[in-house]
C-alpha positions in Angstrom: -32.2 29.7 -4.0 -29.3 28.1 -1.6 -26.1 27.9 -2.6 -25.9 24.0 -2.5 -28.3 24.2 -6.0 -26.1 25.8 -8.0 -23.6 23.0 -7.1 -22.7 20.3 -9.8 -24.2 16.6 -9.2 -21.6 15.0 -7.8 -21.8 17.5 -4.9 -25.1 15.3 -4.3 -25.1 12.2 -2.5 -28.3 11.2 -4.3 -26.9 12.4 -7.7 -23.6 11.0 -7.5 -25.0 7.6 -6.5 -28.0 7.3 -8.6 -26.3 5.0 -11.0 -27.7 2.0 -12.9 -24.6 -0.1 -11.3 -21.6 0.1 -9.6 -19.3 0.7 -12.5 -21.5 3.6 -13.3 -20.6 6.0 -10.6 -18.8 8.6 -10.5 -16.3 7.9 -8.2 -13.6 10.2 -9.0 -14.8 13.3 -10.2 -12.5 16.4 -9.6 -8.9 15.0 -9.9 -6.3 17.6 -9.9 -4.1 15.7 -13.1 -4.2 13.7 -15.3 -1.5 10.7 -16.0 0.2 9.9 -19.3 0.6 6.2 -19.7 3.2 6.8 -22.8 5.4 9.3 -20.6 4.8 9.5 -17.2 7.1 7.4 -14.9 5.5 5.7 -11.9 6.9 4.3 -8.7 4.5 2.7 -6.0 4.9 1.8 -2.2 3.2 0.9 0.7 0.4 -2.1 2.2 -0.6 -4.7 0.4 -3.3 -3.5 -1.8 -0.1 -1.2 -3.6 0.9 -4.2 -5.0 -2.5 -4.9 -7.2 -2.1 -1.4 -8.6 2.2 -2.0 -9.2 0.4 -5.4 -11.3 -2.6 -3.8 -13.1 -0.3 -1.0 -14.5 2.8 -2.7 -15.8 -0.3 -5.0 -17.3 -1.5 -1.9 -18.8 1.7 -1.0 -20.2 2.2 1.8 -17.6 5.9 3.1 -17.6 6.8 1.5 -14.2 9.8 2.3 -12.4 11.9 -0.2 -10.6 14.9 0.9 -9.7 16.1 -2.6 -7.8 15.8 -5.0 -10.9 16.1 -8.4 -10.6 19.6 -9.7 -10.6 20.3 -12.3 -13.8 21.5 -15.1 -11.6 18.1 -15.4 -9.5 15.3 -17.0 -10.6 11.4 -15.1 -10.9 10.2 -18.2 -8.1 12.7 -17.6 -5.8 11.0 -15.3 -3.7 13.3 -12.5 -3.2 11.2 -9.7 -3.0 11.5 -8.4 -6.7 8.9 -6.6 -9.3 6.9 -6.2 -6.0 7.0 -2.5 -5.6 9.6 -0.2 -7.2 12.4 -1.1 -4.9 13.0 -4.4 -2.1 11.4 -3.0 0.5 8.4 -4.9 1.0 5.3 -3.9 2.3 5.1 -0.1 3.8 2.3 -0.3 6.1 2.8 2.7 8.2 3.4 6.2 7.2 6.4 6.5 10.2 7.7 3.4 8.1 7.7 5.7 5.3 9.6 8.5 6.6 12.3 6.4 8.3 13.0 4.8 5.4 13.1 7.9 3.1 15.3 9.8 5.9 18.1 6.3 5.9 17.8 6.7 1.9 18.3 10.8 1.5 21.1 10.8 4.3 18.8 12.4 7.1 19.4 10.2 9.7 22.6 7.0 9.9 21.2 3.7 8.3 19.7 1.4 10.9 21.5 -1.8 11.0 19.2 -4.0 13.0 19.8 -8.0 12.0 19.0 -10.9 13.1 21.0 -14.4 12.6 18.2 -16.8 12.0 18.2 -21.0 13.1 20.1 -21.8 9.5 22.7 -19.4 9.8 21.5 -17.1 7.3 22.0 -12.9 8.3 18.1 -11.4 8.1 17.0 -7.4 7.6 14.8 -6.9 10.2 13.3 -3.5 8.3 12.6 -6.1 5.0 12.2 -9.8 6.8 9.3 -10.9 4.6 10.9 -8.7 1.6 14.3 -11.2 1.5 13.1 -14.3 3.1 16.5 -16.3 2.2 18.4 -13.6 3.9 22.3 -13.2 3.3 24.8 -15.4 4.0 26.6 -13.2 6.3 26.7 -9.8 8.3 28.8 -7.9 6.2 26.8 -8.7 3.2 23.3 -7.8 5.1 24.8 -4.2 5.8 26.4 -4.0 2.3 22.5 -4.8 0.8 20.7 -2.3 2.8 23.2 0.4 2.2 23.3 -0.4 -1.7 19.4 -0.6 -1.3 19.1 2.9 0.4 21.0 4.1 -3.3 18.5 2.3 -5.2 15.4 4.2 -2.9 17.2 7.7 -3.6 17.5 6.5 -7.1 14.0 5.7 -7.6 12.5 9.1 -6.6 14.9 10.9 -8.9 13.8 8.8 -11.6 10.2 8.9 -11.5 7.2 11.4 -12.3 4.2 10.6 -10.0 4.8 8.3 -6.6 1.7 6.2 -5.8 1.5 5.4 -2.1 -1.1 3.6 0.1 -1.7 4.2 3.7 -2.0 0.8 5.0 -2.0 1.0 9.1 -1.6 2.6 12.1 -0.1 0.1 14.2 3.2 -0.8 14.5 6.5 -2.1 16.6 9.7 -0.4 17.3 12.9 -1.0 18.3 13.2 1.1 21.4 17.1 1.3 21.3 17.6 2.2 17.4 14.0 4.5 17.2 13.3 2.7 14.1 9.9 0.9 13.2 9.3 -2.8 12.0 7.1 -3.8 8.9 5.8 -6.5 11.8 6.3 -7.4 15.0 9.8 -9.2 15.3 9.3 -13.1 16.3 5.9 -13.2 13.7 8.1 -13.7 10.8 11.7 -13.8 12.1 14.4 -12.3 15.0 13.4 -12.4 18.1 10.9 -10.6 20.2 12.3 -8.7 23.4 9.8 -6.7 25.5 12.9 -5.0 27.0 13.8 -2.8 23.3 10.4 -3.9 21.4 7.6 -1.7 21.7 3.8 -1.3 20.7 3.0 2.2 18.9 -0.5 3.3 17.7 0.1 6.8 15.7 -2.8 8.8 16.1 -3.9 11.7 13.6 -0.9 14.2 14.4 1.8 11.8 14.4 0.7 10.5 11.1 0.4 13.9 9.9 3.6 14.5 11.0 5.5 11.4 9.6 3.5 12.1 6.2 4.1 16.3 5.5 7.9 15.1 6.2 7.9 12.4 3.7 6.6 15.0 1.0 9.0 17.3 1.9 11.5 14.6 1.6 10.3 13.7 -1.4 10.3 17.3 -2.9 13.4 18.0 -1.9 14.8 15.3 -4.3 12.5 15.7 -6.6 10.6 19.1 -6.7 8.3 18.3 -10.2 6.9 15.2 -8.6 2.7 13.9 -7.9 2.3 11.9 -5.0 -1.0 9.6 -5.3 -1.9 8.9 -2.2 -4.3 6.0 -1.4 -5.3 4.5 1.5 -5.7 0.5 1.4 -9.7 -1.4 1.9 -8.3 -4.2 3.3 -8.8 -4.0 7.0 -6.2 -5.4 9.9 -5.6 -9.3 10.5 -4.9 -8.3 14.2 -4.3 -5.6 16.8 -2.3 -5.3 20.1 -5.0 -2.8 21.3 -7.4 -3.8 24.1 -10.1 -3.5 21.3 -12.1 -5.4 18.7 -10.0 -5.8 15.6 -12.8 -4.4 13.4 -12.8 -1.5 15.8 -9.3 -0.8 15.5 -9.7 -1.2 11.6 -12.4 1.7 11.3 -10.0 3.7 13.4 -6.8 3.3 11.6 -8.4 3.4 7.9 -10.5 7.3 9.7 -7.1 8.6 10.9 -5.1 7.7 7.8 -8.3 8.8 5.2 -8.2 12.2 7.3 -4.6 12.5 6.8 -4.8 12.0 3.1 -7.2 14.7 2.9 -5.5 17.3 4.5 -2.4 16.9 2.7 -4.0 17.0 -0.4 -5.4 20.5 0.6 -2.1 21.5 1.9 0.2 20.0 -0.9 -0.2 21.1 -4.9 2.3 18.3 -5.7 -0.4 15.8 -3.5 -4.1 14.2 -4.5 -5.6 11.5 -3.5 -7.4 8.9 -5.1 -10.6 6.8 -3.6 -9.9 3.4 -3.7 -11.1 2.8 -0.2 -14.0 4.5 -1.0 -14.6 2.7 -3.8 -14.7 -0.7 -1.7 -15.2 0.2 1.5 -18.2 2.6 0.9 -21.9 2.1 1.7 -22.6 2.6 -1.9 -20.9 -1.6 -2.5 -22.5 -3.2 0.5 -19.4 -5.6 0.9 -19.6 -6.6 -2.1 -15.8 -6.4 -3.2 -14.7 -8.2 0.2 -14.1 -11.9 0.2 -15.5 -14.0 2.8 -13.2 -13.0 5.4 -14.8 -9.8 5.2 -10.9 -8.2 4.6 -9.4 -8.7 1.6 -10.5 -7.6 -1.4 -11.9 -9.5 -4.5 -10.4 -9.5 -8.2 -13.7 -7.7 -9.1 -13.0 -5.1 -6.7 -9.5 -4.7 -7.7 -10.8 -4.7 -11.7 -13.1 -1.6 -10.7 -10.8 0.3 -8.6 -8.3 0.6 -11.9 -10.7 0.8 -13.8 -11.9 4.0 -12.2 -8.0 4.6 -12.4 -7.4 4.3 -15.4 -11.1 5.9 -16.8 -10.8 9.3 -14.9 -6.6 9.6 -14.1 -5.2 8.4 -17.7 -5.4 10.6 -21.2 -4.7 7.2 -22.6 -6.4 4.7 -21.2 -5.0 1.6 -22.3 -7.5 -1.6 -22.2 -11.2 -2.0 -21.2 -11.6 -3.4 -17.0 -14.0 -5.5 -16.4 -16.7 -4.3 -14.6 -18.9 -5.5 -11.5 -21.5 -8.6 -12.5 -24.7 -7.8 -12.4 -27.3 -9.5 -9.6 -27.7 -12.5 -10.1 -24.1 -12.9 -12.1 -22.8 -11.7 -8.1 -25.3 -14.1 -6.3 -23.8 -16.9 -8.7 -20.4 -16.4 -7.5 -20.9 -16.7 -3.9 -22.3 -20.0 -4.5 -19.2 -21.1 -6.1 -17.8 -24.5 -5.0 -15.3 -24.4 -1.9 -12.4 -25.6 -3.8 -13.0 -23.2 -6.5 -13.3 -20.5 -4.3 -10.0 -21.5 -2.4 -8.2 -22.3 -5.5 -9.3 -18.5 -6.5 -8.1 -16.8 -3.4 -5.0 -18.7 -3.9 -4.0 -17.0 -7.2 -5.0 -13.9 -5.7 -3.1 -13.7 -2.8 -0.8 -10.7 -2.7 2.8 -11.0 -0.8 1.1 -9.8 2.9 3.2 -9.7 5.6 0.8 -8.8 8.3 -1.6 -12.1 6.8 0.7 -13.4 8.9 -0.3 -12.3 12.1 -3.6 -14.3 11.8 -1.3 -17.4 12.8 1.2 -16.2 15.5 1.1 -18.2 18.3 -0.9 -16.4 21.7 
């Protein structure tokens, strides 16, 4: 007898797998809580993919924190970065991104005031570009924004229970003179790109290690009862500045930040880690929950990942998800007609900054 048969079945790659379909498998077996949907208070950051699980649970009747509410005068369609994530920071793709802001927000370093007056006249937040596209209609009331949204950021983690984040990247540009990190290159969306105080950074393992044990601690310190939910995002990089293939660079980024989830999860109590990557990304789904760009991920996929969620990390789960088709249900769906297909993608298509990248001009 070896020790590995006395081990349960999910230890078993055969086991774990051998499911009559996807929706089957046990994907999630060993979580270290469980979530009350009547009672625990949830705030979510980070890539893109955060925002389908900040959607799926306030449809589920989740108690979701947002601690920079929509002000009365502005309109749901006007684009202002609202009801995306718990606060108006837009997309969080990098873990340093993470830090920097929760150090600005918790008074561990000054606020960094980097703006940018764009072609109309309006005053733009570099740190949150694609977050408040309209920008401010001077200086003054730029710095007075980020300041009062640094408040609402301190005010979220005292407010909420569990803090969902997804690791989106590795990549990223800083601003050489302030130390402080972009959500995208500067001249992709807005501002203006200057090779003299603009600089290319790849985080490896340690660094994002680093960057991610001192958000916790940050986070802690504020809040010392609080779950982080860590995640890391399937949907793979639109581009990189590394002299490499951008699915190369993808594999990398999505290794280093999966490895970094995993250690902090056997470092941290207060940290776990739930496998929505692995859910899409795995060998186990062939590619099936990727779109025909082979990056972002399908309704279907998204539908599965909560459901899993909700299945295995709620005492209340709240609705049935649908599950993935069957076959020939699947096989169906790829033949769909063009327009239907675009007009689908269309509806599905999350606010994604780095999408943009795809179109910058070489």
């Amino acid at each position: 007898m070896n020790p590995y048969g006395a081990l349960p079945p999910q230890n078993h790659w055969k086991k774990q797998l051998d499911a009559a379909d996807l929706a089957a498998i046990d994907y999630d077996p060993a979580p270290k809580w469980k979530f009350d949907l009547g009672a625990d208070r949830f705030a979510t950051a980070g890539s893109c993919f955060a925002q389908h699980f900040a959607r799926e649970l306030r449809k589920a009747g989740g108690l979701y924190v947002e601690s920079e509410p929509r002000h009365p005068l502005i309109p749901e369609t006007a684009g202002h970065g609202y009801g995306l994530f718990s606060a108006r920071y837009g997309n969080i793709y990098t873990v340093r991104q993470l830090r920097e802001l929760l150090e600005q927000a918790f008074g561990a370093r000054p606020c960094v005031e980097d703006v940018f007056r764009d072609k109309t006249g309006r005053w733009i937040d570099l740190l949150r570009m694609r977050a408040i596209p309209d920008g401010f209609s001077s200086r003054e009331e730029c710095l007075l924004d980020r300041q009062y949204h640094l408040g609402r950021v301190r005010a979220l983690f005292e407010m909420c229970d569990v803090f969902v984040f997804t690791l989106g990247l590795t990549e990223c540009w800083e601003n050489t003179e302030l130390g402080a990190c972009y959500p995208i290159c500067p001249g992709v969306i807005d501002g203006a790109f200057r090779p003299e105080a603009h600089r290319f950074v790849n985080s490896g393992y340690e660094e994002c290690l680093r960057d991610m044990q001192r958000s916790i601690e940050l986070i802690r310190q504020a809040n010392p009862n609080i779950r982080i939910l860590l995640t890391v995002s399937p949907v793979m990089l639109v581009a990189t500045y590394e002299a490499r293939g951008a699915l190369q660079s993808s594999i990398a980024s999505k290794a280093i930040l999966r490895a970094v989830a995993d250690r902090c999860v056997r470092d941290y109590d207060c940290v776990d880690y739930f496998p929505s990557y692995d859910i899409i990304a795995g060998p186990q789904s062939a590619g099936r929950f990727y779109q025909d760009d082979r990056r972002d991920v399908t309704q279907e996929g998204v539908e599965l990942v909560m459901g899993v969620f909700f299945g295995t990390r709620c005492i209340n789960r709240p609705t049935v998800f649908a599950t993935p088709k069957s076959g020939a249900e699947a096989e169906a769906a790829q033949n769909r007609k063009p327009a239907v297909q675009r007009a689908i993608a269309k509806a599905m298509q999350v606010e994604c900054d780095e999408i943009l990248l795809g179109h910058a001009e070489v």
